[in-house]
Biopython code that builds the backbone (N, CA, C, O; Angstrom):
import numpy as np
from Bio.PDB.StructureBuilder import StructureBuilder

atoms = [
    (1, "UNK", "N", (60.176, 3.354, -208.986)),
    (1, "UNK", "CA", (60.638, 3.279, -210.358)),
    (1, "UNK", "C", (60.521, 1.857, -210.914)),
    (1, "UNK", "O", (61.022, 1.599, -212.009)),
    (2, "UNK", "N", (59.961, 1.047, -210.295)),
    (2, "UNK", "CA", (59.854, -0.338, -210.396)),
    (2, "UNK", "C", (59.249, -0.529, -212.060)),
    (2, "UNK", "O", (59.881, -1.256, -212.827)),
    (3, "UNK", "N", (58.237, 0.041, -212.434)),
    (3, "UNK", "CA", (57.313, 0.056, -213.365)),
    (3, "UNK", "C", (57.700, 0.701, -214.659)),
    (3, "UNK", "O", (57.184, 0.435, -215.745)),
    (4, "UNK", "N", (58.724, 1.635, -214.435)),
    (4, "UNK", "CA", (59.748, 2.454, -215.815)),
    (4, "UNK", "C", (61.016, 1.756, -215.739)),
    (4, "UNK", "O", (61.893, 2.159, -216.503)),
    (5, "UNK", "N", (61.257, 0.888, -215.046)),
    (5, "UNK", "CA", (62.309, 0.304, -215.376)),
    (5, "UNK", "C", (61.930, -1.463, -215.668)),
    (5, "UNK", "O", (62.783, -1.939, -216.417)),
    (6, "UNK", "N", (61.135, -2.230, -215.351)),
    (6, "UNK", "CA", (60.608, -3.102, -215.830)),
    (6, "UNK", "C", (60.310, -3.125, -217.464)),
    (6, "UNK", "O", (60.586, -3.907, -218.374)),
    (7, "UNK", "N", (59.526, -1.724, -217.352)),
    (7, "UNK", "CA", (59.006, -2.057, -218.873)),
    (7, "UNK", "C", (60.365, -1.287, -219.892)),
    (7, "UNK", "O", (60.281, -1.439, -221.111)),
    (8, "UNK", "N", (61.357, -0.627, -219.418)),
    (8, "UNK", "CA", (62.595, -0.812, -220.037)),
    (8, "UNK", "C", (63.334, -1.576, -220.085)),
    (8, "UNK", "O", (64.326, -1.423, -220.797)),
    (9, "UNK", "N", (63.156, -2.612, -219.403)),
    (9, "UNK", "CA", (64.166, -3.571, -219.644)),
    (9, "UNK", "C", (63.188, -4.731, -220.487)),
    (9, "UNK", "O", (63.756, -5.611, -221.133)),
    (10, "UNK", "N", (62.060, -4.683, -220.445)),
    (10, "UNK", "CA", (61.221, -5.385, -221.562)),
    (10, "UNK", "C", (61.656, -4.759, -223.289)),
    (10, "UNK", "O", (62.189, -5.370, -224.215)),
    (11, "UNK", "N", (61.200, -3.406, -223.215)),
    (11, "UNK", "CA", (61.290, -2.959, -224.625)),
    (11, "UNK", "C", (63.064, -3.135, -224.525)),
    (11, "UNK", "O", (63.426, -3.937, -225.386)),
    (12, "UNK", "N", (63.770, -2.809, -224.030)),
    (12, "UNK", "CA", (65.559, -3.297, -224.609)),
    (12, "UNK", "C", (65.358, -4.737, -225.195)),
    (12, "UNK", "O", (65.262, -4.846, -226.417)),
    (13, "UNK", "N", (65.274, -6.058, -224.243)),
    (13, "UNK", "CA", (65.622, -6.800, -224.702)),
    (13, "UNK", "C", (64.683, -7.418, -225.818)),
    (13, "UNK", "O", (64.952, -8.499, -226.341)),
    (14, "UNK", "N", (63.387, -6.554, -226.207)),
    (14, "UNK", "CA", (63.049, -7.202, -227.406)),
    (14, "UNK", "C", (63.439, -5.736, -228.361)),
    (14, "UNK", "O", (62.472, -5.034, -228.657)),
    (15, "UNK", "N", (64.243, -5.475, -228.635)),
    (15, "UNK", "CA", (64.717, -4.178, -229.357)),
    (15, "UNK", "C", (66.131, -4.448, -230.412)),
    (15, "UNK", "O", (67.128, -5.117, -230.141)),
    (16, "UNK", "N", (65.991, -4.092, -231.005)),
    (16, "UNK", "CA", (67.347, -4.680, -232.052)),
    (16, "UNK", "C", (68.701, -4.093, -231.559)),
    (16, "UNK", "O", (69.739, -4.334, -232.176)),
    (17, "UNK", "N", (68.678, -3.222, -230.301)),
    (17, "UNK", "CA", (69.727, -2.865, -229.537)),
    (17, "UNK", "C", (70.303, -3.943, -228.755)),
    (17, "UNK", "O", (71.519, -3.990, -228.572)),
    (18, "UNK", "N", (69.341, -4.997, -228.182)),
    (18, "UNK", "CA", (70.206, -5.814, -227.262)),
    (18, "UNK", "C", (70.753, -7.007, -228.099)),
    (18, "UNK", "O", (70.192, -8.059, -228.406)),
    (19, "UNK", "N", (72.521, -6.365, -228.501)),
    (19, "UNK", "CA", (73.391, -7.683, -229.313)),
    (19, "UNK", "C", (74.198, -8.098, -228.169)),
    (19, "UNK", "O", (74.998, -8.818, -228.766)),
    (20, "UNK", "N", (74.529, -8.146, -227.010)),
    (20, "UNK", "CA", (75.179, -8.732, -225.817)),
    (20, "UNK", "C", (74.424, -9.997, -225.958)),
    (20, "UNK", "O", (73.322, -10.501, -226.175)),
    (21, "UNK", "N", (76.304, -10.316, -225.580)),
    (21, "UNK", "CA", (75.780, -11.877, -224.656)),
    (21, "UNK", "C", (75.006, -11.700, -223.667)),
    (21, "UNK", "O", (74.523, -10.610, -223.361)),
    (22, "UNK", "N", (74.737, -13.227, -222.818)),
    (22, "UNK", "CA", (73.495, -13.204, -221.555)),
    (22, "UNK", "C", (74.585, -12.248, -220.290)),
    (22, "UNK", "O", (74.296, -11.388, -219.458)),
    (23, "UNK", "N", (75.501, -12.713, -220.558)),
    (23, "UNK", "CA", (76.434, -12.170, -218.563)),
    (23, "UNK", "C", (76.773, -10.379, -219.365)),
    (23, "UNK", "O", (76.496, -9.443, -218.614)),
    (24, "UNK", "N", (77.248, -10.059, -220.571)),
    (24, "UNK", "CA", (77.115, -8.502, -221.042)),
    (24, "UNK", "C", (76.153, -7.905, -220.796)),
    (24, "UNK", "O", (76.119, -7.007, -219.955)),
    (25, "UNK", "N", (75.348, -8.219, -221.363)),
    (25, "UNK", "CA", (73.175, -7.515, -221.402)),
    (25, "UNK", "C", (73.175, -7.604, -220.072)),
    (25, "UNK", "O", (73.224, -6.545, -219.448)),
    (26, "UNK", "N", (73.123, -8.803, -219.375)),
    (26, "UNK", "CA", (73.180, -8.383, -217.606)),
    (26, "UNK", "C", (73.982, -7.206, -217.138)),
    (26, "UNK", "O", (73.529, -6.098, -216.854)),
    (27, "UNK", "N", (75.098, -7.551, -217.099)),
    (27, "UNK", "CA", (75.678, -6.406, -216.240)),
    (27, "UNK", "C", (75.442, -5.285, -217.222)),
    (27, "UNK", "O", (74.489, -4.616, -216.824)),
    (28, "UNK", "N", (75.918, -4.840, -218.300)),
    (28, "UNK", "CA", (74.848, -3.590, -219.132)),
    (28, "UNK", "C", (73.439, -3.213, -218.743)),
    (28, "UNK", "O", (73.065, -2.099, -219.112)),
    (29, "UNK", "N", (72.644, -3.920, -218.096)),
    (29, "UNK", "CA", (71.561, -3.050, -218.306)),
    (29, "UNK", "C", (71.725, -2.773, -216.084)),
    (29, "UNK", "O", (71.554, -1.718, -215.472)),
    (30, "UNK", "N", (72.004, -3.839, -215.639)),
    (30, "UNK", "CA", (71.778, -3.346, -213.821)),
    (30, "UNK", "C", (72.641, -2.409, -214.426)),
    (30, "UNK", "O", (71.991, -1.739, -215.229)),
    (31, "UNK", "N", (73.863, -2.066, -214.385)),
    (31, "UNK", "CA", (74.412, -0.607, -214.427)),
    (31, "UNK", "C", (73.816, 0.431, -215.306)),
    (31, "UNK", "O", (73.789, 1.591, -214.895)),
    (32, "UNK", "N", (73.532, 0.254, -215.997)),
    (32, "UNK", "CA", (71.970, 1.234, -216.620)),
    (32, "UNK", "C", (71.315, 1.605, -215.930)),
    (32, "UNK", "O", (71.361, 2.713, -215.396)),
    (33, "UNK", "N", (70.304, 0.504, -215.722)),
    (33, "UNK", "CA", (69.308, 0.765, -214.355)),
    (33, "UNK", "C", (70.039, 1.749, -212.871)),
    (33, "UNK", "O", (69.603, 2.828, -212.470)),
    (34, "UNK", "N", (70.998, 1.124, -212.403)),
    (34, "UNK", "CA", (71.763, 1.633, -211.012)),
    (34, "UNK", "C", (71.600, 3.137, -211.716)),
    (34, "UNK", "O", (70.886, 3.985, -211.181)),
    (35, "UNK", "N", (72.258, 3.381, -212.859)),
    (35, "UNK", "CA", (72.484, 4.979, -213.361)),
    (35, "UNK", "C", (71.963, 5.758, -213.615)),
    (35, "UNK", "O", (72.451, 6.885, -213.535)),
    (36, "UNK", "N", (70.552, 5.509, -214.101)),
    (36, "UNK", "CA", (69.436, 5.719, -214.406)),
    (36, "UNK", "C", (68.516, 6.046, -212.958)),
    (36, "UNK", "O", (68.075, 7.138, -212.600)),
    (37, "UNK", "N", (68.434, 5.166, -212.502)),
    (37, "UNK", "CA", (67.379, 5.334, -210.896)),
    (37, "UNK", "C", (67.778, 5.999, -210.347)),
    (37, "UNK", "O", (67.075, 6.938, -209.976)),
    (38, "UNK", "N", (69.260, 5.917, -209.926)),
    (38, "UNK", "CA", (69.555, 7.008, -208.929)),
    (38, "UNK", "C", (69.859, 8.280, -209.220)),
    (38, "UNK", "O", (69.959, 9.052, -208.266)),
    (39, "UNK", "N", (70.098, 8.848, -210.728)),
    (39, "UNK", "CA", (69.920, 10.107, -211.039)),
    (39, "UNK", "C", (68.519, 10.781, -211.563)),
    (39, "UNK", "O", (68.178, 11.951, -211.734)),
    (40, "UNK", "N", (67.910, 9.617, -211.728)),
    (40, "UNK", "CA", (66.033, 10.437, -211.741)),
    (40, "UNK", "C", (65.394, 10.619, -210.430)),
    (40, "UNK", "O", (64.498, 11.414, -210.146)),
    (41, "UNK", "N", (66.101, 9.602, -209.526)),
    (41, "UNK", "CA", (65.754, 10.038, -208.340)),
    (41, "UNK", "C", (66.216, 10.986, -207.586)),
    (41, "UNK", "O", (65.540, 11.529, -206.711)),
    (42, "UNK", "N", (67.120, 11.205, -207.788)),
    (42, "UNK", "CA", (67.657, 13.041, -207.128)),
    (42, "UNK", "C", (67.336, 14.124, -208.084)),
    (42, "UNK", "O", (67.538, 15.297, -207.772)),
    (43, "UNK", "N", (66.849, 13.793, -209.223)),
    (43, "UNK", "CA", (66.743, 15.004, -209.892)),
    (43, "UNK", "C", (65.104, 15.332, -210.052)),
    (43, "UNK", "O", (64.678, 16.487, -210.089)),
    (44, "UNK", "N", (64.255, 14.148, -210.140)),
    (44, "UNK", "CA", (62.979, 14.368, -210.044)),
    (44, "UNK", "C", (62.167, 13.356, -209.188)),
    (44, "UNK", "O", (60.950, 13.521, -209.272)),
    (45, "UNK", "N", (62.578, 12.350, -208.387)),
    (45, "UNK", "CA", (61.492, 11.749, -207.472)),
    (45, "UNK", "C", (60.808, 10.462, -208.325)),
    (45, "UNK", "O", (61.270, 9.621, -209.096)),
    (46, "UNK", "N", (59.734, 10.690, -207.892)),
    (46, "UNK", "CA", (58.516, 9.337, -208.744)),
    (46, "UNK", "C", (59.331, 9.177, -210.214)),
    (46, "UNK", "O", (59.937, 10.077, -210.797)),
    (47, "UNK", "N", (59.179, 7.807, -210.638)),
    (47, "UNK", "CA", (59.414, 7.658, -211.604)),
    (47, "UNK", "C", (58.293, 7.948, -212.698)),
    (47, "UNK", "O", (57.141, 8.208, -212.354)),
    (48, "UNK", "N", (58.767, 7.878, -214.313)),
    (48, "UNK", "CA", (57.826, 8.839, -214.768)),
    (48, "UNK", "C", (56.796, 7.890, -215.286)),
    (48, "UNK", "O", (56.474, 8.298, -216.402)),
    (49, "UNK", "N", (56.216, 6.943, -215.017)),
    (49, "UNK", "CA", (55.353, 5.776, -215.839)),
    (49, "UNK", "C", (54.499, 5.493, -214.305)),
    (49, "UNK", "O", (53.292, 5.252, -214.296)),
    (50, "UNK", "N", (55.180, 5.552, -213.275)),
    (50, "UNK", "CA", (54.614, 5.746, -211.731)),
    (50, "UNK", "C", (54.173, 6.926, -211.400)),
    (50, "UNK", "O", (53.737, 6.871, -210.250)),
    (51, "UNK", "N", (54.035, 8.415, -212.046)),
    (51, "UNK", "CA", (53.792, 9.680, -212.458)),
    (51, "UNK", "C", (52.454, 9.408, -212.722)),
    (51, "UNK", "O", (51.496, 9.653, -211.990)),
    (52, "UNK", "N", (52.455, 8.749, -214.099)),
    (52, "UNK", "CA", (51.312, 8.145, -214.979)),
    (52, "UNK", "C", (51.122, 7.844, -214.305)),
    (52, "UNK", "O", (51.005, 8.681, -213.410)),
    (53, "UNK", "N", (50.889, 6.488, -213.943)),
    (53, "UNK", "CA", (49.147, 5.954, -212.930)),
    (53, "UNK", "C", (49.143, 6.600, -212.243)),
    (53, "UNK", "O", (48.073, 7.206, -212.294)),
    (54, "UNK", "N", (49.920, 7.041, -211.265)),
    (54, "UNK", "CA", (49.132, 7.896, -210.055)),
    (54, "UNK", "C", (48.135, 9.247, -210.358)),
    (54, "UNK", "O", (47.341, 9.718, -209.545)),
    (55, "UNK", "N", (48.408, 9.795, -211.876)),
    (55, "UNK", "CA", (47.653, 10.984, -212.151)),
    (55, "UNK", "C", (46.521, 10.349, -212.807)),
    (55, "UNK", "O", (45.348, 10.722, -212.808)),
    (56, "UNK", "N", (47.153, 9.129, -213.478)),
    (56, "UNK", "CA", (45.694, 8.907, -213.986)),
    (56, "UNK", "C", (44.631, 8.293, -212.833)),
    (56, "UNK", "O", (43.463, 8.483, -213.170)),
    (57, "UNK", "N", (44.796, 7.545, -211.449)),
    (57, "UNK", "CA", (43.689, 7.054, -210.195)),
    (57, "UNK", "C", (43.445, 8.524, -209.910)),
    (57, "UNK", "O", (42.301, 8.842, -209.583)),
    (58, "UNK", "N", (44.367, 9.445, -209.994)),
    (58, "UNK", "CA", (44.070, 10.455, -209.269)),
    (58, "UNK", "C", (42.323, 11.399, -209.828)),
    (58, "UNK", "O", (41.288, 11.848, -209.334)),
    (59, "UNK", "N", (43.234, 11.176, -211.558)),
    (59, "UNK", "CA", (41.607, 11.797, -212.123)),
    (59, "UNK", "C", (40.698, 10.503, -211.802)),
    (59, "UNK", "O", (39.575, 10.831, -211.417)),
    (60, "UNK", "N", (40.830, 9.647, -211.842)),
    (60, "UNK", "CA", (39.738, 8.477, -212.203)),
    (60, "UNK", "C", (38.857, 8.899, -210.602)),
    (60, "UNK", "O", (37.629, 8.953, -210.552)),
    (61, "UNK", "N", (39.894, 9.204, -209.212)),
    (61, "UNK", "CA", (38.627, 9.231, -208.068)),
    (61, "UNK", "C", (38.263, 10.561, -208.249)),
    (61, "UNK", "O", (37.221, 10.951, -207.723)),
    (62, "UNK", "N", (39.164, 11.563, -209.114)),
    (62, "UNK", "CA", (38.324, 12.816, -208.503)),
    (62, "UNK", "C", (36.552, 12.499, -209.910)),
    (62, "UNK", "O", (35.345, 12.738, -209.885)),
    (63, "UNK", "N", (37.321, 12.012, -210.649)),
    (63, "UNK", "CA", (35.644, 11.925, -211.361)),
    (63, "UNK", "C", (34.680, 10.988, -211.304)),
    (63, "UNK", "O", (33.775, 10.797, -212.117)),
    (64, "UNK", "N", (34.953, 10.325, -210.153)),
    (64, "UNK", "CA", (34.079, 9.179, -209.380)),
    (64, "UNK", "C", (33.667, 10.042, -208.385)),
    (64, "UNK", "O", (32.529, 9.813, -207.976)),
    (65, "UNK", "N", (34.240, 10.950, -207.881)),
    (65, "UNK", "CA", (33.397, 11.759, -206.723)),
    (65, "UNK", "C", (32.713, 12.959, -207.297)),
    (65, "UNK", "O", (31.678, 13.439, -206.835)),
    (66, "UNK", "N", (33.175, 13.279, -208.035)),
    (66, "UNK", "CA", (32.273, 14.463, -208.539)),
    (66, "UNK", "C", (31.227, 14.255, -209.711)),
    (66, "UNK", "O", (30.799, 15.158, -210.430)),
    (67, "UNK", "N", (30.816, 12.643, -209.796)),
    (67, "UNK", "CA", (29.720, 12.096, -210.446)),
    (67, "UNK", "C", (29.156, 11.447, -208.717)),
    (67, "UNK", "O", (27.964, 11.161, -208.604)),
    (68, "UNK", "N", (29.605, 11.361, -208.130)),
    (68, "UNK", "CA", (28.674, 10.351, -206.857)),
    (68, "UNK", "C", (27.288, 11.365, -206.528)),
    (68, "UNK", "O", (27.461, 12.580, -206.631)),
    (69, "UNK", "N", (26.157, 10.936, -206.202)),
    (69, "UNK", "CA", (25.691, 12.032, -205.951)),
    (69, "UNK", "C", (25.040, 11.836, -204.429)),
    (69, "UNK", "O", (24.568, 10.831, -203.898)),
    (70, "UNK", "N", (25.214, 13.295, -203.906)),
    (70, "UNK", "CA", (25.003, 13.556, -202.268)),
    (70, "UNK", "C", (23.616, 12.722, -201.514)),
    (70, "UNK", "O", (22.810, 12.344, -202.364)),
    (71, "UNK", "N", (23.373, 12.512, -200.617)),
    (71, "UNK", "CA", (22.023, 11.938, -199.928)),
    (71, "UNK", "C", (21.525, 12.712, -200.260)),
    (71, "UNK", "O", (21.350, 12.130, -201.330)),
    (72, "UNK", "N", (20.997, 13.702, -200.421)),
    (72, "UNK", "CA", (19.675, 14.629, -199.986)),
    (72, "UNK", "C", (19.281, 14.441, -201.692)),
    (72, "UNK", "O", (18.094, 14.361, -202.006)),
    (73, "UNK", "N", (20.425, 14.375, -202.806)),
    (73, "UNK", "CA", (19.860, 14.746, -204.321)),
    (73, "UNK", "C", (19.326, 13.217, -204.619)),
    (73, "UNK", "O", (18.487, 13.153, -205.518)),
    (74, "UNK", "N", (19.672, 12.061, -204.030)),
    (74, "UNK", "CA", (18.921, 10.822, -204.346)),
    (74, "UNK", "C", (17.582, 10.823, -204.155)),
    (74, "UNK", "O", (17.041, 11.046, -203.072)),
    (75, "UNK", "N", (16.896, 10.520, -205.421)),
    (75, "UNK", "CA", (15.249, 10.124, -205.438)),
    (75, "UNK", "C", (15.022, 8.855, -205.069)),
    (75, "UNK", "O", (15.512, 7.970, -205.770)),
    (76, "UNK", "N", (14.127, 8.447, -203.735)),
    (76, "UNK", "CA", (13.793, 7.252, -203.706)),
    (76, "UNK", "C", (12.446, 6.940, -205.172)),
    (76, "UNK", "O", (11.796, 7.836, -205.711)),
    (77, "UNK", "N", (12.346, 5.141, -205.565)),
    (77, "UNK", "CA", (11.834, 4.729, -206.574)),
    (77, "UNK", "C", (10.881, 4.579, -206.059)),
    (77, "UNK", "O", (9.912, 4.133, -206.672)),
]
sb = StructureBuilder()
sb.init_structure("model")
sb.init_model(0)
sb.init_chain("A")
sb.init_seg("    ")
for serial, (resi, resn, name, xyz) in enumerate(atoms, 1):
    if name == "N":
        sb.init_residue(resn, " ", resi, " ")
    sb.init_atom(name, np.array(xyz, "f"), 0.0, 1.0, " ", f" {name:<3s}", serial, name[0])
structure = sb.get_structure()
């Protein structure tokens, strides 16, 4: 969840939501985060932005292999 919670705590603190002081916004958002991670993680696993890339390498090799083409169909020049 490293990667959905990074880039949430990017879009908060440039967001017109974060009016906390520096030691509030801290402890507000780790207890966010703590509350957040550990109930997406029992309820669904991978986080969902770590979902994303992995489906998207996933298409990117299956359509790198199913453009590669076999020995026998290569024409030598």
């Amino acid at each position: 969840m490293t990667l959905t919670l990074y880039t949430a705590h990017v879009l908060f603190i440039n967001s017109p939501l974060d009016v906390f002081s520096a030691t509030a916004g801290y402890l507000f958002q780790v207890v966010a985060v703590l509350v957040f991670a550990v109930a997406w993680r029992m309820a669904v696993g991978r986080g969902p932005l770590e979902q994303l890339a992995a489906d998207a390498a996933r298409n990117a090799r299956r359509a790198v292999r199913g453009h590669a083409a076999s020995p026998t169909d290569r024409s030598t020049p």
